[in-house]
Biotite code that builds the C-alpha atoms (Angstrom):
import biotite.structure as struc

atoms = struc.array([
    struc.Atom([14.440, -13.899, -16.939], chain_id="A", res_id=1, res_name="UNK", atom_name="CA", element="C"),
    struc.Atom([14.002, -11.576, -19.248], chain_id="A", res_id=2, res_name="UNK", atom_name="CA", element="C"),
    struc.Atom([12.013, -8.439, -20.881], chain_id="A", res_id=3, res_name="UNK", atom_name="CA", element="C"),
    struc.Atom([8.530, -8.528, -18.909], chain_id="A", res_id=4, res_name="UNK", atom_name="CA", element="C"),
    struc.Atom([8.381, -12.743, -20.271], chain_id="A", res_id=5, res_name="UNK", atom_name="CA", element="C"),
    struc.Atom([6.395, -13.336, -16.578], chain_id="A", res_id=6, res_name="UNK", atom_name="CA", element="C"),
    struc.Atom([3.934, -10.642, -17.479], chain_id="A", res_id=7, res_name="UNK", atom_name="CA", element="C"),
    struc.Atom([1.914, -10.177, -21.073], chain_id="A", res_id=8, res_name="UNK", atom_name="CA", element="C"),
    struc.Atom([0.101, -6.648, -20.651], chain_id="A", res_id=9, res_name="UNK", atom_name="CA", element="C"),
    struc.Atom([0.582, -5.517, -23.992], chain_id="A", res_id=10, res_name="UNK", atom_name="CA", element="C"),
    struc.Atom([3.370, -3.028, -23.039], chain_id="A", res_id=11, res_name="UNK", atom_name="CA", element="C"),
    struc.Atom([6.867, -4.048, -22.564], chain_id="A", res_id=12, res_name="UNK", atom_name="CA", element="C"),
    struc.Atom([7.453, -1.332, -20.031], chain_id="A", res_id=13, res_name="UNK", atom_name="CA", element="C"),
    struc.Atom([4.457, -2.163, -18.156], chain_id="A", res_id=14, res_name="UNK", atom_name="CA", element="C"),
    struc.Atom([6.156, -5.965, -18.229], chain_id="A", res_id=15, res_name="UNK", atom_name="CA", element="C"),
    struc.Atom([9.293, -4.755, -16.980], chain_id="A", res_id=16, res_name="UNK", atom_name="CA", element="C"),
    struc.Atom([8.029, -2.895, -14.304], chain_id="A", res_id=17, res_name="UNK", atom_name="CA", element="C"),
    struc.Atom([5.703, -5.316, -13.406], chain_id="A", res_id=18, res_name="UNK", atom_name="CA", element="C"),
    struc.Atom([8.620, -7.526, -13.117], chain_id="A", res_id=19, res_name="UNK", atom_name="CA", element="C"),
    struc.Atom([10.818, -5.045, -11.461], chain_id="A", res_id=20, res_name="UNK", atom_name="CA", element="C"),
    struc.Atom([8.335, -4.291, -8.437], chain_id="A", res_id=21, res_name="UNK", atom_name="CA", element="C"),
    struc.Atom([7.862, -8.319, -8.129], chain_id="A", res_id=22, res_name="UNK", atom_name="CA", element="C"),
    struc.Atom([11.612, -8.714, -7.652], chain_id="A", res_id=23, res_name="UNK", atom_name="CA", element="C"),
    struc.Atom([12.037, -5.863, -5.143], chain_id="A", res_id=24, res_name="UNK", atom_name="CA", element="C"),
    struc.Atom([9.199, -7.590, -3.143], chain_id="A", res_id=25, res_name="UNK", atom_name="CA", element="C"),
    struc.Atom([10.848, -10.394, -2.605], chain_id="A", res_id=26, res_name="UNK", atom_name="CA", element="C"),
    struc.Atom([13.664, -8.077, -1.000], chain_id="A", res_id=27, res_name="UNK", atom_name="CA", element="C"),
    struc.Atom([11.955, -5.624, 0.743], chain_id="A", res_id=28, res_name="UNK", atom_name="CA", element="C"),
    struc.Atom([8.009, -5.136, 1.853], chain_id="A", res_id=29, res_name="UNK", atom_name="CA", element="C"),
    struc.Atom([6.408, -3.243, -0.682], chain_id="A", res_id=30, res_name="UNK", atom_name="CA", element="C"),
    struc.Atom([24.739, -10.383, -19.964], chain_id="A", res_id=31, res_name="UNK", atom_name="CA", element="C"),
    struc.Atom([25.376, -6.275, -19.953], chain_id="A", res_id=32, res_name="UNK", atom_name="CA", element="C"),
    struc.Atom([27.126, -4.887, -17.267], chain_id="A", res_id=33, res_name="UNK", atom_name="CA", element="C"),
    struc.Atom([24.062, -2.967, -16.686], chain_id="A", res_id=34, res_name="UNK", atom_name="CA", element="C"),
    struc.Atom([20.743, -2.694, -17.853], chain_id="A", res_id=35, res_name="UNK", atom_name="CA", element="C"),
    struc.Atom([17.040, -4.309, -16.754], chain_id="A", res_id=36, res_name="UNK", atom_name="CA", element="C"),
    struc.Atom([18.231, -7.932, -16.665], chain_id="A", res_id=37, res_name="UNK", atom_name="CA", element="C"),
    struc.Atom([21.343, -7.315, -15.206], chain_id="A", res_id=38, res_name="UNK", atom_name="CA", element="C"),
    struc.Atom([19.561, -5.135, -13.206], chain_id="A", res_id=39, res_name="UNK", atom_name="CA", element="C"),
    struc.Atom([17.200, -7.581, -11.859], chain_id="A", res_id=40, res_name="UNK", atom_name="CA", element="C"),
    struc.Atom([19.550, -10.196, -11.170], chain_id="A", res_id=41, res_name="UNK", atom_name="CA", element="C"),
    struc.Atom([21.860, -8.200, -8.938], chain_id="A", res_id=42, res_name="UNK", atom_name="CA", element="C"),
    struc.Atom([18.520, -7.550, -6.941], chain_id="A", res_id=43, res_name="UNK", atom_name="CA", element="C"),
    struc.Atom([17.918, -10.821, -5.994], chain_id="A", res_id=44, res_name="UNK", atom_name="CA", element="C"),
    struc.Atom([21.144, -11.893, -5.421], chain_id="A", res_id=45, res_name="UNK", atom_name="CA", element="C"),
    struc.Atom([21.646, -13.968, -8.646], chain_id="A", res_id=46, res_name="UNK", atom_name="CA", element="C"),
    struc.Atom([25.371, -12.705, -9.129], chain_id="A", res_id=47, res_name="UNK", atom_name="CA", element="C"),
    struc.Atom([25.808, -12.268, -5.382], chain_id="A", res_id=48, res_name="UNK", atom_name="CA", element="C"),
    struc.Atom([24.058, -13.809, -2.515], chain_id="A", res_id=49, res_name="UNK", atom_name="CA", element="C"),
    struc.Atom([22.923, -11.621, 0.360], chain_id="A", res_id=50, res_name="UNK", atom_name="CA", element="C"),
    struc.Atom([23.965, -8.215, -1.339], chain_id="A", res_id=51, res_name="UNK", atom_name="CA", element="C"),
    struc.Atom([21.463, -5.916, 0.385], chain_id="A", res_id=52, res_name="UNK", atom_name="CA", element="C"),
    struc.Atom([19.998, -4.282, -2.617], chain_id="A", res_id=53, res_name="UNK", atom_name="CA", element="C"),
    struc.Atom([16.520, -3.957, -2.344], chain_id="A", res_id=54, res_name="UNK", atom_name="CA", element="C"),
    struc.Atom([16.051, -0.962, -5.969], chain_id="A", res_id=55, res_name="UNK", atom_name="CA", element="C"),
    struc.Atom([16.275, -1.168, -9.196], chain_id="A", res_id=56, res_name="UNK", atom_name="CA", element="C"),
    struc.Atom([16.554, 2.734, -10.470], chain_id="A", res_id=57, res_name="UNK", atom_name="CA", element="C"),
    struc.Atom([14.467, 3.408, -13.891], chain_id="A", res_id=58, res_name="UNK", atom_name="CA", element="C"),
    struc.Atom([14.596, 6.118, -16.293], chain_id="A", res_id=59, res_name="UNK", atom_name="CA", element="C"),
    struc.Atom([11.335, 6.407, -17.893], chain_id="A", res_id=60, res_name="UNK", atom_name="CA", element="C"),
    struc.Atom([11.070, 7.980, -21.741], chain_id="A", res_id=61, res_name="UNK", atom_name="CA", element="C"),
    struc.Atom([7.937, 9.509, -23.167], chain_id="A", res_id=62, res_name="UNK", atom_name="CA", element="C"),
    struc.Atom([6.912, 8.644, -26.251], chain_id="A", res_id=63, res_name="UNK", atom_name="CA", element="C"),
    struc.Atom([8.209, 11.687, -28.060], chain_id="A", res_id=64, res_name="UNK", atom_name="CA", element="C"),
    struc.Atom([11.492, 9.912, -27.223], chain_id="A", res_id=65, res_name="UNK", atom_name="CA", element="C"),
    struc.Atom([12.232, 13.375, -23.957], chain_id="A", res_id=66, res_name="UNK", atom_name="CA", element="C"),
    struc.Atom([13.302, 11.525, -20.653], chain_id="A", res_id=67, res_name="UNK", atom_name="CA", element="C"),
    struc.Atom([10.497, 12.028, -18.218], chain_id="A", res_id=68, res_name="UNK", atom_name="CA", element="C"),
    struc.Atom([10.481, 14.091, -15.373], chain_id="A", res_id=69, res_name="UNK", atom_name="CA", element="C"),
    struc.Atom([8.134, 13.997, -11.711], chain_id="A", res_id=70, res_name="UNK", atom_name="CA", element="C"),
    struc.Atom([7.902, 16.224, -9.620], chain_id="A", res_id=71, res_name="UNK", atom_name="CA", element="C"),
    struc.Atom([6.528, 16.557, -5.677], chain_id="A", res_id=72, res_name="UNK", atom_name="CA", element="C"),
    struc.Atom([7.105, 17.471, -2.877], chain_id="A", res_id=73, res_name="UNK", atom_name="CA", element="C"),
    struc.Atom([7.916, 16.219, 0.997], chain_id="A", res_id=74, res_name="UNK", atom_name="CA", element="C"),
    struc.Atom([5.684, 16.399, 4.123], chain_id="A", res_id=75, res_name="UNK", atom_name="CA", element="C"),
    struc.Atom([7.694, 19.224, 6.170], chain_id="A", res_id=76, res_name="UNK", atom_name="CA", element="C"),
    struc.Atom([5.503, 19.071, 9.517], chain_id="A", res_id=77, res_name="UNK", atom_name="CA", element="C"),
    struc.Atom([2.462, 18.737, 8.349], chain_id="A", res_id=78, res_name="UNK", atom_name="CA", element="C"),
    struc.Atom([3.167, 21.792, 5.646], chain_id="A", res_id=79, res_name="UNK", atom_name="CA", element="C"),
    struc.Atom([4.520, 20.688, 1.888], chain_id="A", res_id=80, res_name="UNK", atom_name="CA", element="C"),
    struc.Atom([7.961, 21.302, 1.354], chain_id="A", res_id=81, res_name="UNK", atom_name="CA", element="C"),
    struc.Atom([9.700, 22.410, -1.778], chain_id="A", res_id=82, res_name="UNK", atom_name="CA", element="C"),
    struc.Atom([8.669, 20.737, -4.777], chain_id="A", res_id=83, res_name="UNK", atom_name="CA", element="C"),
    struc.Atom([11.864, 18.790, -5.923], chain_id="A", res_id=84, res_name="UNK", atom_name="CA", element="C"),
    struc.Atom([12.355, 16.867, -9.094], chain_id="A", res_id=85, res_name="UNK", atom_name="CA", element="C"),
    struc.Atom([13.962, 13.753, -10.544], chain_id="A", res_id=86, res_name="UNK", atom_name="CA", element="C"),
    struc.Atom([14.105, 11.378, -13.529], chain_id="A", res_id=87, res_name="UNK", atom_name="CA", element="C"),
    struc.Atom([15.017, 8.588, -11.841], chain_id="A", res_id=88, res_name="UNK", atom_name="CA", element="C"),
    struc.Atom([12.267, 6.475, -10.002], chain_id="A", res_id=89, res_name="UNK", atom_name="CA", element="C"),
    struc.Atom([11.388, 3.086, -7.729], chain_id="A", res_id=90, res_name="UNK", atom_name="CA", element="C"),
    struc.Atom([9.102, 1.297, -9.087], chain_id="A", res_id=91, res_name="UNK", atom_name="CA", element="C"),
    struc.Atom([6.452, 0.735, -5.964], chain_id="A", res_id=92, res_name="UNK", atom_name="CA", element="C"),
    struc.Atom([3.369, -0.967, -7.790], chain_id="A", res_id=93, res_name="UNK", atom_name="CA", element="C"),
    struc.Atom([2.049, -1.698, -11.199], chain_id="A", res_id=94, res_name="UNK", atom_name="CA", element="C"),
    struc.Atom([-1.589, -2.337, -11.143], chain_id="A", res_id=95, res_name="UNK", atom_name="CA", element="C"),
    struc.Atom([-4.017, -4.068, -13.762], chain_id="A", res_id=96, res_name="UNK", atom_name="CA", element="C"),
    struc.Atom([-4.736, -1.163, -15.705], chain_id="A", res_id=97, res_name="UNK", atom_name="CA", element="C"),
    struc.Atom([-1.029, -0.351, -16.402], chain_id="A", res_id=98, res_name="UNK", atom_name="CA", element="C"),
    struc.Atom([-1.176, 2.595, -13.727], chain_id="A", res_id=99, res_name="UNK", atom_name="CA", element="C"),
    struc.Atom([1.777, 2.623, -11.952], chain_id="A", res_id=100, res_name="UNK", atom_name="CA", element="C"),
    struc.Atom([2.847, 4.545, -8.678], chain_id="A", res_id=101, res_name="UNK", atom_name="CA", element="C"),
    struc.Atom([6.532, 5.631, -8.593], chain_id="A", res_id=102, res_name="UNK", atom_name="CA", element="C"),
    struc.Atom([8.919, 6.555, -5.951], chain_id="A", res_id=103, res_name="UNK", atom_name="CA", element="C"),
    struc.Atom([11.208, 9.800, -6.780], chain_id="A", res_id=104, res_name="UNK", atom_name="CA", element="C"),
    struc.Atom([15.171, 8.860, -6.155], chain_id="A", res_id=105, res_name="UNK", atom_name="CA", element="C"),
    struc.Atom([17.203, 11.206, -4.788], chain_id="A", res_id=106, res_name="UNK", atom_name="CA", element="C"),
    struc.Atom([21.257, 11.239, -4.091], chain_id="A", res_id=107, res_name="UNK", atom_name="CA", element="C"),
    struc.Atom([21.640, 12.269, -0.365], chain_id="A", res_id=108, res_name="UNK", atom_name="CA", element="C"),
    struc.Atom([21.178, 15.651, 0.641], chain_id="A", res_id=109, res_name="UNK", atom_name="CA", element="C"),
    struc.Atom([20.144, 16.595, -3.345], chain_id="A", res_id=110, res_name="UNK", atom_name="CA", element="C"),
    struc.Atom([17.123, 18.674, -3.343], chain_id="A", res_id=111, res_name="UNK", atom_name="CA", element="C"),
    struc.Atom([16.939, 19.052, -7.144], chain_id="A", res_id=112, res_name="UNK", atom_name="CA", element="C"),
    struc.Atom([14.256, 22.337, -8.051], chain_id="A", res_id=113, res_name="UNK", atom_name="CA", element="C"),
    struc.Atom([12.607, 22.274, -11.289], chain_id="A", res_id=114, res_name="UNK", atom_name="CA", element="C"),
    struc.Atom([14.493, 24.046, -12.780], chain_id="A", res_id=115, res_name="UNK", atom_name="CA", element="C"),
    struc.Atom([18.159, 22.552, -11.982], chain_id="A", res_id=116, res_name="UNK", atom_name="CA", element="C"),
    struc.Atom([17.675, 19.067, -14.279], chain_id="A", res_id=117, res_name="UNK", atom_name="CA", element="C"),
    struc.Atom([17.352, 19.595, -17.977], chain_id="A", res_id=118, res_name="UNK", atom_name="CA", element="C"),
    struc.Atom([18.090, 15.775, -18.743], chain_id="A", res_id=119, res_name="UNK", atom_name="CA", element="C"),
    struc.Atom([19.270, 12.774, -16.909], chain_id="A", res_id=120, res_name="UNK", atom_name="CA", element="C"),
    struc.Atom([22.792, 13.720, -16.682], chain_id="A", res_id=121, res_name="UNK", atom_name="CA", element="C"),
    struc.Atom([22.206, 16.727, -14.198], chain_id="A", res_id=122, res_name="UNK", atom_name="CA", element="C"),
    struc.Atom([20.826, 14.399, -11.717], chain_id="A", res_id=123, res_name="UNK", atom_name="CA", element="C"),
    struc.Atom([23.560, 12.447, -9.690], chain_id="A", res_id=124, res_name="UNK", atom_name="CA", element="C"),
    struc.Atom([23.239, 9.374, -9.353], chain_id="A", res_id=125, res_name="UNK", atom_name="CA", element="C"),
    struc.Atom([25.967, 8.819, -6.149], chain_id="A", res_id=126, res_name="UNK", atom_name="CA", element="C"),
    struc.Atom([23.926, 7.659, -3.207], chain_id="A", res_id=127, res_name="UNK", atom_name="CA", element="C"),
    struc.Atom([20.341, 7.155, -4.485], chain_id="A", res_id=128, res_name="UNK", atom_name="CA", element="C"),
    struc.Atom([18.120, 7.161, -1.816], chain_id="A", res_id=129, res_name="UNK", atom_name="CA", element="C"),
    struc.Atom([14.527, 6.663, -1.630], chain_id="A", res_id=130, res_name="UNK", atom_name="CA", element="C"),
    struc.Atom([12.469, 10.169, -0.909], chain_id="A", res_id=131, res_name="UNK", atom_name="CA", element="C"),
    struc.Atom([8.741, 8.947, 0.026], chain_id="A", res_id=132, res_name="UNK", atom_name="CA", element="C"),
    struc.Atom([7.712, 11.229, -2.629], chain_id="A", res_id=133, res_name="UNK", atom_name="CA", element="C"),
    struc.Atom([5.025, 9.036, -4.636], chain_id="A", res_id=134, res_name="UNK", atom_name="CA", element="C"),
    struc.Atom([3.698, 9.975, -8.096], chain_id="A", res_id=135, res_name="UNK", atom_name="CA", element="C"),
    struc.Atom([1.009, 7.559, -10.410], chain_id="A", res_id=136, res_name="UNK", atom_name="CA", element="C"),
    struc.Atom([2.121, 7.503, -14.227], chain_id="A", res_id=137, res_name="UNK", atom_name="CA", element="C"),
    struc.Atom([-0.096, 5.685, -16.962], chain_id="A", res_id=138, res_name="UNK", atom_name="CA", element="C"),
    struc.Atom([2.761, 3.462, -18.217], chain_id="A", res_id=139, res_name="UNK", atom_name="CA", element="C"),
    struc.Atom([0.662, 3.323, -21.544], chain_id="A", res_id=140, res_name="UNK", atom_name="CA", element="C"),
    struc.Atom([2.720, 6.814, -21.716], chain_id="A", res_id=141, res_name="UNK", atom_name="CA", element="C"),
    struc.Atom([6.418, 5.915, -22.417], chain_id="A", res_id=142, res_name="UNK", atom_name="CA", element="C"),
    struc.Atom([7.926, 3.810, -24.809], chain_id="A", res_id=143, res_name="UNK", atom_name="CA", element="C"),
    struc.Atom([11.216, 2.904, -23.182], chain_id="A", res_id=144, res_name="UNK", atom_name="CA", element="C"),
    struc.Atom([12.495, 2.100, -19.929], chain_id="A", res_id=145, res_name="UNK", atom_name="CA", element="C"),
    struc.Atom([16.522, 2.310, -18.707], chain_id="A", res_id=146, res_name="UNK", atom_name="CA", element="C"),
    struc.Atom([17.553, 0.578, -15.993], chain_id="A", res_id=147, res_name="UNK", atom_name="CA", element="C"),
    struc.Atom([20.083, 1.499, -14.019], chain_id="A", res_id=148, res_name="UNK", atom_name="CA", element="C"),
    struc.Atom([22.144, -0.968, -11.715], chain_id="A", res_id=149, res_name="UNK", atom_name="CA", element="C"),
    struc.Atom([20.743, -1.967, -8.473], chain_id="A", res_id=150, res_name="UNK", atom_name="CA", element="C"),
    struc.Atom([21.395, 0.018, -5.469], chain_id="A", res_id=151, res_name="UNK", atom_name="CA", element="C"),
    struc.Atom([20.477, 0.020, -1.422], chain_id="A", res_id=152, res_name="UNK", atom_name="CA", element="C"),
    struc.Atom([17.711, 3.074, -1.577], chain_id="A", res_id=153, res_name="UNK", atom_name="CA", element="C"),
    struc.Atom([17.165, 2.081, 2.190], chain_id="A", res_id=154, res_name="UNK", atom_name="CA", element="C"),
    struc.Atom([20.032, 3.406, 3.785], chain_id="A", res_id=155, res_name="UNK", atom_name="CA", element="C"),
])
């Protein structure tokens, strides 16, 4: 398995994510140490059988080469909450048209204003958890994806 090989959109990051959501599927409805392959293989047990990961955590990069940031904001009885932030992301579907809808990642009990991350290294990355905040990127956007290793985002 490698870079997006089961996928031929005409955008390697729209093949790795394409990939990435198809191996998390299999896990949960809807040769480095680290990085996407590694990544991947971790997910579905390759290196170790019945792991419980069910994420692989991406870093997304705009074309200008600046990390990419999203931003929303939870449901707080039936009011919106305070926008939060993150660079790091699930990958929840990539469809045909190389749209993609993305999960923000969290560490527990982080609530990360706009403000607070200036890069990738502000955000801590102990205890990812998925947020239910949901944004759709146009992955014809970025030019490079980072994977980080795979986690349990379903605590």
């Amino acid at each position: 398995m490698g870079c997006g090989k089961d996928f031929d959109t005409g955008s390697c990051v729209a093949d790795i994510l394409k990939e990435i959501v198809e191996a998390q599927n299999d896990i949960v409805e809807n040769c480095c140490d680290t990085g996407c392959e590694q990544s991947i293989n971790d997910l579905l047990g390759e290196s170790e059988k019945g792991n419980g990961l069910d994420t692989v955590p991406i870093i997304l990069y705009n074309r200008d080469g600046s990390p990419f940031k999203g931003f929303g904001a939870p449901k707080d009885h039936h009011k919106i909450g305070e926008i939060v932030a993150s660079f790091i992301f699930r990958v929840k579907k990539v469809f045909d048209d190389n749209c993609a809808v993305l999960e923000l990642l969290l560490s527990d009990g982080e609530t990360c204003g706009h403000d607070h991350l200036k890069d990738p290294t502000d955000q801590s990355t102990k205890d990812l958890e998925a947020t239910g905040i949901c944004i759709t990127v146009d992955l014809n956007c970025f030019c490079h994806v980072t994977c980080l290793p795979a986690i349990n985002a379903f605590n």
